[in-house]
C-alpha positions as CSV (number, residue, x, y, z in Angstrom):
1,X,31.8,119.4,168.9
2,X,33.6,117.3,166.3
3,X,31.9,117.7,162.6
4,X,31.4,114.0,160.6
5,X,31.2,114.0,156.9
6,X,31.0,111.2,154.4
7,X,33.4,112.1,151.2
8,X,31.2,111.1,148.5
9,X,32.6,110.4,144.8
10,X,30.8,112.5,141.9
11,X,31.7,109.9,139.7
12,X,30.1,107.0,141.5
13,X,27.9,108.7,144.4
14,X,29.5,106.7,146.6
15,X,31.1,107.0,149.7
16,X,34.7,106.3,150.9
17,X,34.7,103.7,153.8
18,X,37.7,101.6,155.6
19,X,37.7,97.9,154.8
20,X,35.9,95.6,157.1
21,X,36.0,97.9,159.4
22,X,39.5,97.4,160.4
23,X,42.5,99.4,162.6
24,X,45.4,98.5,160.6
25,X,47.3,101.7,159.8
26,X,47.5,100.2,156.4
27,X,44.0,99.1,155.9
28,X,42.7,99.8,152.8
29,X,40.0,102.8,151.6
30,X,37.7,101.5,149.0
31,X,34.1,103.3,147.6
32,X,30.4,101.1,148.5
33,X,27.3,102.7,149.1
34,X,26.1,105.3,152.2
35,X,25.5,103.5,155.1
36,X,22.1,104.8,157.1
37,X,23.4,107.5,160.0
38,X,21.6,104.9,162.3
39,X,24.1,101.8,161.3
40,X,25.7,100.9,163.9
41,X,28.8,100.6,161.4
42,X,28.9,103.9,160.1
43,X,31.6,104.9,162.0
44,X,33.8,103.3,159.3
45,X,32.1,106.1,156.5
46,X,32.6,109.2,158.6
47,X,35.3,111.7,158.3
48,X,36.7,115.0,160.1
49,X,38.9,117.4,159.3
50,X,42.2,117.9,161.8
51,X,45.0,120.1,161.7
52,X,44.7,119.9,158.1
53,X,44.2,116.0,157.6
54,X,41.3,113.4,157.0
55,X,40.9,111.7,160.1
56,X,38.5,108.5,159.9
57,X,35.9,108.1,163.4
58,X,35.9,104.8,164.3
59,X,40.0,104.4,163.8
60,X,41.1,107.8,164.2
61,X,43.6,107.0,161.7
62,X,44.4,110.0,158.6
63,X,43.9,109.2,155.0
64,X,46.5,109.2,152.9
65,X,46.7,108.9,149.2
């Protein structure tokens, strides 16, 4: 079983979430408020840890800074 995790900002309390949603493998990360675990979007918030990267749910694409 895969473990989901929002990363949350200290500075801001806010959570790191791909733009609109979107599949691009250059779409953008930005910070906005937690979404509810029961949004149907929250996929786009939710993070797991792979092989030593950040992989994002809903795309399954890695962050990279």
């Amino acid at each position: 079983m895969t473990n989901y995790y929002w990363i949350i900002a200290q500075h801001s309390g806010k959570v790191l979430e791909v733009k609109d949603g979107s599949f691009c493998s250059s779409a953008e990360i930005f910070q906005c408020s937690k979404k509810s675990g029961l949004d149907p979007n929250v996929d786009i918030q939710l993070w797991y840890f792979n092989g030593g990267f950040i992989v994002n749910k809903r795309s399954g694409f890695v962050l990279d800074v």
